[in-house]
N, C-alpha and C positions, 0 to 999 in steps of 0.2 A: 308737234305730235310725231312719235317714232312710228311706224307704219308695222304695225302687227304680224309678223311671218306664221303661216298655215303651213306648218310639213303635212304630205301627202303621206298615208299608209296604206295602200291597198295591197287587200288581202285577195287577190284576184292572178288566174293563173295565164291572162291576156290582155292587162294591161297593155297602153303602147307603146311607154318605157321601161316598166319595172315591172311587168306580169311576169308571173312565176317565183320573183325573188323572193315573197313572202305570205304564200301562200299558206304555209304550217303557220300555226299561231303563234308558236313560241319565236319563231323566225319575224314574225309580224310586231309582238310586243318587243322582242330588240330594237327592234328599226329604230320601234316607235318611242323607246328609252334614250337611242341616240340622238335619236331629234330634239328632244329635248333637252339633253345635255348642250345640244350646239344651240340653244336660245331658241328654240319652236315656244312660239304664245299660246299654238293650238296645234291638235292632231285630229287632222281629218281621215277617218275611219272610212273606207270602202269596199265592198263585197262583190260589187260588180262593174264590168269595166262599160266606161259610157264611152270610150275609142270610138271614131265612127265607122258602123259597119258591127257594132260588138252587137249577139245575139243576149237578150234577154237571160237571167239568171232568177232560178225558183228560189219562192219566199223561203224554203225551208235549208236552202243551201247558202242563200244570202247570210240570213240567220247564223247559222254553223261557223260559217267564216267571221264573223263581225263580233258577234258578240263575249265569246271571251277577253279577244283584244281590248272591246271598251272596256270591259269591267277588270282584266289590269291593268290597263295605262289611267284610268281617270281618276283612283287615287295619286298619281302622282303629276296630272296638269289637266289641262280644259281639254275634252275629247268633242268634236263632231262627227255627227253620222251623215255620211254619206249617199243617198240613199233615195228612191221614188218610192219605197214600200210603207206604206201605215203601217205594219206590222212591224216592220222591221225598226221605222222609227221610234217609233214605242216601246219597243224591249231594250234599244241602246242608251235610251232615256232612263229606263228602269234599270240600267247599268252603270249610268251614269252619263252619259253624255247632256252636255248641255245647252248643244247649239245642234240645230239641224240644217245640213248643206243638199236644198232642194231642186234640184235641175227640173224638176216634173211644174212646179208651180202648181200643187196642190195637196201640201203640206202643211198650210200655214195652221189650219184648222190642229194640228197635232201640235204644233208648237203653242198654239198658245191653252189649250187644253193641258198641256204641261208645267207653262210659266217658260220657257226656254226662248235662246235664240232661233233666229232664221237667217238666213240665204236664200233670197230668190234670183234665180237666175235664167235670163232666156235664151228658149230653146226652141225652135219648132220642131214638133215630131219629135222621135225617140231618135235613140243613138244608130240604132238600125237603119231609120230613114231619114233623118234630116240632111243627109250628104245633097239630098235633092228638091230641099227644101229651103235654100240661100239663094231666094228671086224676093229682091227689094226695088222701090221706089227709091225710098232713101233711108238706107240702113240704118243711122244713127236717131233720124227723127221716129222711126220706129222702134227700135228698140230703146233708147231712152222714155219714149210714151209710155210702153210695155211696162217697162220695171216702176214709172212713177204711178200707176194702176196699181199693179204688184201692192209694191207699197203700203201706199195708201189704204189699201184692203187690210192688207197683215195688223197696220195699225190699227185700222177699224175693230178687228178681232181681239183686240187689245195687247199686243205682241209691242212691246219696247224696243228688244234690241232688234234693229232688223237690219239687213246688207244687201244690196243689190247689185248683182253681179251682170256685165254685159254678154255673158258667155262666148268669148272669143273664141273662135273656133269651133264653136256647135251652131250648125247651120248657119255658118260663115265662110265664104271663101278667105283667099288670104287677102285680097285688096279691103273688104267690107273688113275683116277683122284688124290690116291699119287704119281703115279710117276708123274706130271704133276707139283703138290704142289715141289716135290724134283727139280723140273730142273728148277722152276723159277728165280735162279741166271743167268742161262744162258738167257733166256728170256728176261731181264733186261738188260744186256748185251751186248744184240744185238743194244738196241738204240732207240727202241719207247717205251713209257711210258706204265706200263704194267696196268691194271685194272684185280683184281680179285675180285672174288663173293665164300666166302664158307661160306657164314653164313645160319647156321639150315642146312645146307645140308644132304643127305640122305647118301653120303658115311665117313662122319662121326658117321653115327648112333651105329656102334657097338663100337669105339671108347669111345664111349661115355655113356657106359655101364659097368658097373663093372662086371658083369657076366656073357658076351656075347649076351645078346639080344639086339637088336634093339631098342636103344633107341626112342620113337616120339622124333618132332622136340620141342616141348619146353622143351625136358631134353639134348638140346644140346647144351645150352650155351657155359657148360666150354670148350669143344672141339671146338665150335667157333671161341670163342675166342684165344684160342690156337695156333689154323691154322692162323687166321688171323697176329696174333702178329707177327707168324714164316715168313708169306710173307710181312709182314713192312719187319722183320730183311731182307730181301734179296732184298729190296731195289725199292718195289712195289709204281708205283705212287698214287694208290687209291684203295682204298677198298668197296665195297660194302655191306652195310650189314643192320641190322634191329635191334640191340642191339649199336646203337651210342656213348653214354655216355663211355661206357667201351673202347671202340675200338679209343674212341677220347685221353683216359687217354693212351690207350695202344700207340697209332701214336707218343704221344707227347715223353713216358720214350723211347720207343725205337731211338727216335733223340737226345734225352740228354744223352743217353749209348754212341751213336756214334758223341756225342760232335756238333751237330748242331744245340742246342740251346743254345742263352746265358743265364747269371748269371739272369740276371731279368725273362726272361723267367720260370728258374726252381726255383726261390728261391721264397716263396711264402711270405714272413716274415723276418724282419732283425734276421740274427741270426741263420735262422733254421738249422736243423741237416742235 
Protein backbone atom coordinates (compact mmCIF):
# COMPACT_ATOMS: atom_id res chain seq x y z
CA UNK A 1 0.00 0.00 0.00
CA UNK A 2 1.53 3.53 -1.10
CA UNK A 3 0.30 5.71 1.91
CA UNK A 4 -2.14 8.35 0.37
CA UNK A 5 -0.56 12.24 0.67
CA UNK A 6 -3.54 14.89 1.97
CA UNK A 7 -2.01 18.52 0.82
CA UNK A 8 -3.20 21.08 3.18
CA UNK A 9 -5.29 24.25 1.54
CA UNK A 10 -6.26 26.67 3.85
CA UNK A 11 -7.98 29.35 3.07
CA UNK A 12 -7.42 31.21 6.31
CA UNK A 13 -5.57 34.50 7.13
CA UNK A 14 -3.83 32.82 10.72
CA UNK A 15 -2.98 29.63 9.92
CA UNK A 16 0.36 28.67 11.97
CA UNK A 17 2.27 27.99 8.88
CA UNK A 18 0.62 29.27 5.87
CA UNK A 19 -2.06 31.88 7.21
CA UNK A 20 -2.46 34.59 4.93
CA UNK A 21 -0.68 32.92 1.88
CA UNK A 22 -3.93 31.99 0.51
CA UNK A 23 -6.51 33.70 1.71
CA UNK A 24 -7.87 35.13 -1.98
CA UNK A 25 -9.47 32.24 -3.53
CA UNK A 26 -7.92 32.38 -6.80
CA UNK A 27 -4.47 32.40 -4.57
CA UNK A 28 -6.12 29.27 -2.90
CA UNK A 29 -7.28 27.32 -6.02
CA UNK A 30 -3.50 27.70 -7.28
CA UNK A 31 -2.07 26.24 -4.23
CA UNK A 32 -4.37 23.74 -4.60
CA UNK A 33 -3.60 22.95 -8.54
CA UNK A 34 0.00 22.67 -7.47
CA UNK A 35 -0.57 20.05 -5.18
CA UNK A 36 -1.91 18.23 -7.29
CA UNK A 37 0.48 18.48 -9.91
CA UNK A 38 3.16 17.24 -7.24
CA UNK A 39 0.79 13.87 -6.65
CA UNK A 40 -1.75 15.16 -3.70
CA UNK A 41 -4.34 12.02 -3.55
CA UNK A 42 -6.49 14.70 -1.70
CA UNK A 43 -7.08 18.40 -0.96
CA UNK A 44 -8.00 19.33 2.20
CA UNK A 45 -10.13 22.51 2.14
CA UNK A 46 -10.07 24.84 5.28
CA UNK A 47 -11.70 28.02 6.40
CA UNK A 48 -10.71 28.15 9.65
CA UNK A 49 -7.49 27.99 11.50
CA UNK A 50 -7.84 25.05 14.37
CA UNK A 51 -3.80 26.57 15.46
CA UNK A 52 -4.10 26.43 19.20
CA UNK A 53 -5.37 29.53 20.70
CA UNK A 54 -7.25 30.31 17.01
CA UNK A 55 -10.46 32.27 17.81
CA UNK A 56 -13.58 30.83 16.19
CA UNK A 57 -14.55 31.86 12.49
CA UNK A 58 -18.48 32.61 11.40
CA UNK A 59 -20.57 30.25 9.52
CA UNK A 60 -20.96 32.79 6.84
CA UNK A 61 -17.18 33.68 6.43
CA UNK A 62 -16.15 30.12 6.72
CA UNK A 63 -18.50 29.71 3.79
CA UNK A 64 -17.03 32.68 1.59
CA UNK A 65 -13.61 31.29 2.05
CA UNK A 66 -14.23 27.49 1.27
CA UNK A 67 -16.55 27.15 -0.93
CA UNK A 68 -15.52 28.44 -4.37
CA UNK A 69 -12.18 26.66 -3.85
CA UNK A 70 -14.10 23.33 -3.42
CA UNK A 71 -16.11 23.81 -6.31
CA UNK A 72 -12.87 24.56 -8.47
CA UNK A 73 -10.54 22.12 -7.46
CA UNK A 74 -13.02 19.00 -7.18
CA UNK A 75 -13.40 18.84 -10.78
CA UNK A 76 -10.07 18.25 -11.07
CA UNK A 77 -9.19 15.63 -7.86
CA UNK A 78 -10.92 14.41 -4.39
CA UNK A 79 -11.60 17.61 -2.32
CA UNK A 80 -12.16 17.52 1.83
CA UNK A 81 -13.66 19.86 3.78
CA UNK A 82 -12.24 20.84 6.65
CA UNK A 83 -14.39 21.97 8.80
CA UNK A 84 -16.75 21.67 12.50
CA UNK A 85 -19.75 23.56 10.82
CA UNK A 86 -22.84 21.38 9.50
CA UNK A 87 -23.38 23.98 7.36
CA UNK A 88 -20.57 24.47 6.14
CA UNK A 89 -20.08 20.64 5.47
CA UNK A 90 -22.97 20.42 3.45
CA UNK A 91 -22.45 23.22 1.03
CA UNK A 92 -18.74 21.79 0.24
CA UNK A 93 -20.44 18.44 -0.20
CA UNK A 94 -22.98 20.26 -2.60
CA UNK A 95 -19.71 21.49 -4.30
CA UNK A 96 -18.26 18.59 -4.38
CA UNK A 97 -16.20 17.54 -1.84
CA UNK A 98 -16.34 14.12 -0.81
CA UNK A 99 -14.64 13.38 2.33
CA UNK A 100 -15.29 15.35 5.37
CA UNK A 101 -12.13 16.11 7.85
CA UNK A 102 -14.03 16.30 11.33
CA UNK A 103 -11.84 17.62 14.39
CA UNK A 104 -15.31 18.29 16.25
CA UNK A 105 -16.44 14.59 16.26
CA UNK A 106 -19.83 15.32 15.31
CA UNK A 107 -20.05 15.19 11.79
CA UNK A 108 -20.54 11.82 11.20
CA UNK A 109 -24.29 12.32 10.91
CA UNK A 110 -23.50 14.73 7.70
CA UNK A 111 -21.41 12.32 6.12
CA UNK A 112 -23.36 9.66 5.92
CA UNK A 113 -26.53 11.59 5.15
CA UNK A 114 -24.51 12.42 2.14
CA UNK A 115 -22.79 8.92 1.23
CA UNK A 116 -19.21 10.47 1.81
CA UNK A 117 -16.09 9.99 3.66
CA UNK A 118 -15.02 10.82 7.32
CA UNK A 119 -12.17 11.67 9.55
CA UNK A 120 -12.66 11.41 12.96
CA UNK A 121 -10.20 12.79 15.01
CA UNK A 122 -9.51 13.56 18.62
CA UNK A 123 -9.65 16.58 20.24
CA UNK A 124 -10.72 17.78 23.52
CA UNK A 125 -12.28 21.03 23.59
CA UNK A 126 -12.01 23.58 20.78
CA UNK A 127 -8.74 24.89 19.25
CA UNK A 128 -9.29 27.99 21.76
CA UNK A 129 -9.08 25.70 24.63
CA UNK A 130 -7.76 22.36 24.49
CA UNK A 131 -4.02 23.89 25.14
CA UNK A 132 -5.39 23.13 28.64
CA UNK A 133 -6.99 20.36 28.09
CA UNK A 134 -3.67 17.57 27.61
CA UNK A 135 -4.12 15.87 31.46
CA UNK A 136 -4.08 12.13 30.68
CA UNK A 137 -3.74 8.83 32.60
CA UNK A 138 -2.61 7.29 29.72
CA UNK A 139 -2.67 9.00 26.45
CA UNK A 140 -2.67 6.49 24.10
CA UNK A 141 -5.04 3.95 25.77
CA UNK A 142 -7.39 6.73 25.64
CA UNK A 143 -7.15 8.06 22.78
CA UNK A 144 -7.02 4.90 20.75
CA UNK A 145 -10.45 3.84 22.93
CA UNK A 146 -11.88 7.30 21.69
CA UNK A 147 -11.24 6.88 18.05
CA UNK A 148 -12.43 2.88 18.17
CA UNK A 149 -15.93 4.40 19.66
CA UNK A 150 -15.60 7.14 17.08
CA UNK A 151 -15.56 4.51 14.71
CA UNK A 152 -17.62 2.19 15.35
CA UNK A 153 -20.47 4.78 15.63
CA UNK A 154 -19.65 6.25 12.01
CA UNK A 155 -19.93 2.66 11.00
CA UNK A 156 -23.07 2.13 12.86
CA UNK A 157 -24.50 5.32 10.66
CA UNK A 158 -23.59 3.34 7.82
CA UNK A 159 -20.49 5.47 6.68
CA UNK A 160 -17.82 2.93 4.73
CA UNK A 161 -15.10 4.97 4.33
CA UNK A 162 -13.97 6.21 7.64
CA UNK A 163 -10.31 7.35 9.08
CA UNK A 164 -9.35 7.80 12.36
CA UNK A 165 -6.92 10.28 13.18
CA UNK A 166 -4.98 10.48 16.75
CA UNK A 167 -4.80 14.25 16.41
CA UNK A 168 -1.35 14.89 17.39
CA UNK A 169 -0.88 17.93 18.60
CA UNK A 170 -4.58 18.94 19.57
CA UNK A 171 -4.68 18.76 23.11
CA UNK A 172 -1.41 17.06 23.29
CA UNK A 173 1.66 18.11 24.64
CA UNK A 174 4.76 17.24 22.73
CA UNK A 175 5.90 13.97 24.97
CA UNK A 176 1.80 12.49 24.71
CA UNK A 177 2.07 13.52 20.96
CA UNK A 178 5.66 11.07 20.72
CA UNK A 179 4.16 8.65 22.47
CA UNK A 180 1.10 8.66 20.17
CA UNK A 181 3.69 8.87 17.00
CA UNK A 182 5.38 5.56 18.79
CA UNK A 183 2.04 3.45 19.19
CA UNK A 184 0.88 4.00 15.74
CA UNK A 185 1.68 0.24 14.88
CA UNK A 186 -0.84 -0.61 17.13
CA UNK A 187 -3.28 1.77 15.84
CA UNK A 188 -2.90 0.36 12.47
CA UNK A 189 -3.49 -2.69 13.65
CA UNK A 190 -6.56 -2.40 15.16
CA UNK A 191 -8.15 -2.25 11.57
CA UNK A 192 -9.48 1.28 10.55
CA UNK A 193 -7.37 3.26 8.23
CA UNK A 194 -5.31 5.58 10.21
CA UNK A 195 -4.87 9.46 8.89
CA UNK A 196 -2.11 11.43 10.47
CA UNK A 197 -1.36 15.22 10.40
CA UNK A 198 2.46 16.08 11.77
CA UNK A 199 3.50 18.35 9.25
CA UNK A 200 5.13 21.99 10.83
CA UNK A 201 3.76 20.81 14.02
CA UNK A 202 4.69 22.68 17.16
CA UNK A 203 5.94 19.40 19.15
CA UNK A 204 8.33 18.87 16.65
CA UNK A 205 9.74 22.31 17.14
CA UNK A 206 12.72 21.48 19.51
CA UNK A 207 13.43 18.50 17.44
CA UNK A 208 14.08 20.44 14.91
CA UNK A 209 16.71 22.67 16.36
CA UNK A 210 20.19 21.87 16.63
CA UNK A 211 20.68 23.69 19.82
CA UNK A 212 17.49 23.46 21.63
CA UNK A 213 15.31 26.20 20.81
CA UNK A 214 12.24 26.28 19.19
CA UNK A 215 12.32 25.99 15.97
CA UNK A 216 9.29 28.35 13.96
CA UNK A 217 7.26 26.33 11.65
CA UNK A 218 9.07 26.87 8.44
CA UNK A 219 12.45 25.52 9.95
CA UNK A 220 10.61 22.28 10.40
CA UNK A 221 10.59 20.53 7.33
CA UNK A 222 13.29 18.04 7.92
CA UNK A 223 11.52 16.82 11.17
CA UNK A 224 8.51 16.73 9.12
CA UNK A 225 9.29 14.95 6.99
CA UNK A 226 10.81 12.60 9.21
CA UNK A 227 7.79 11.96 11.29
CA UNK A 228 5.92 11.50 8.52
CA UNK A 229 8.10 8.97 6.55
CA UNK A 230 8.40 7.17 10.22
CA UNK A 231 4.27 6.73 10.11
CA UNK A 232 4.24 5.66 6.22
CA UNK A 233 6.90 2.90 7.59
CA UNK A 234 4.12 1.78 10.27
CA UNK A 235 1.66 1.30 7.81
CA UNK A 236 -0.56 4.66 7.90
CA UNK A 237 -3.26 5.08 5.27
CA UNK A 238 -2.74 8.88 4.60
CA UNK A 239 -0.88 11.72 5.58
CA UNK A 240 -1.67 15.10 5.80
CA UNK A 241 0.51 17.51 5.22
CA UNK A 242 1.55 20.97 3.38
CA UNK A 243 5.09 19.93 1.91
CA UNK A 244 3.57 17.31 -0.94
CA UNK A 245 6.21 16.70 -3.27
CA UNK A 246 8.53 15.33 -0.64
CA UNK A 247 6.07 13.17 1.27
CA UNK A 248 4.77 11.89 -2.26
CA UNK A 249 8.57 10.78 -3.11
CA UNK A 250 8.77 9.64 0.60
CA UNK A 251 4.89 7.31 0.24
CA UNK A 252 6.26 6.00 -2.90
CA UNK A 253 10.28 4.65 -1.56
CA UNK A 254 8.73 3.59 1.57
CA UNK A 255 6.32 0.91 -0.67
CA UNK A 256 9.21 -0.05 -2.95
CA UNK A 257 11.43 -0.81 0.59
CA UNK A 258 8.33 -2.95 1.50
CA UNK A 259 8.06 -4.51 -2.03
CA UNK A 260 4.61 -2.98 -2.95
CA UNK A 261 5.58 -1.56 -5.87
CA UNK A 262 6.41 -3.07 -9.16
CA UNK A 263 9.57 -2.95 -11.61
CA UNK A 264 7.82 -0.29 -13.79
CA UNK A 265 6.70 1.55 -11.12
CA UNK A 266 10.32 2.08 -9.51
CA UNK A 267 12.43 1.89 -12.49
CA UNK A 268 12.47 5.05 -14.12
CA UNK A 269 14.87 4.24 -17.18
CA UNK A 270 15.95 0.89 -18.77
CA UNK A 271 18.78 0.16 -17.08
CA UNK A 272 18.85 2.33 -14.06
CA UNK A 273 20.93 1.66 -10.85
Amino acid sequence: MVTAVMGVVNVTPDSFFDGGRYLDPKAAIAHGLELLDEGADVLDVGGESTRPGADPVDESEELRRVIPVVAALAPRGRVSIDTSKVVVAEAAIAAGATLVNDISGTLAPVAARHGVGLVVMHMRGTPKTMASQAVYDDVVEEVFGWLADAAHAAHDLGIDEVYVDPGIGFSKGARQSLALLGALPRLVAAGEPVLVGLSRKSFLARLASPNGAEAPPEDRFDASLAATTYAMTCGVAMARVHDVAACVDAARLVAAVAGELDDAAIMTRAGAA
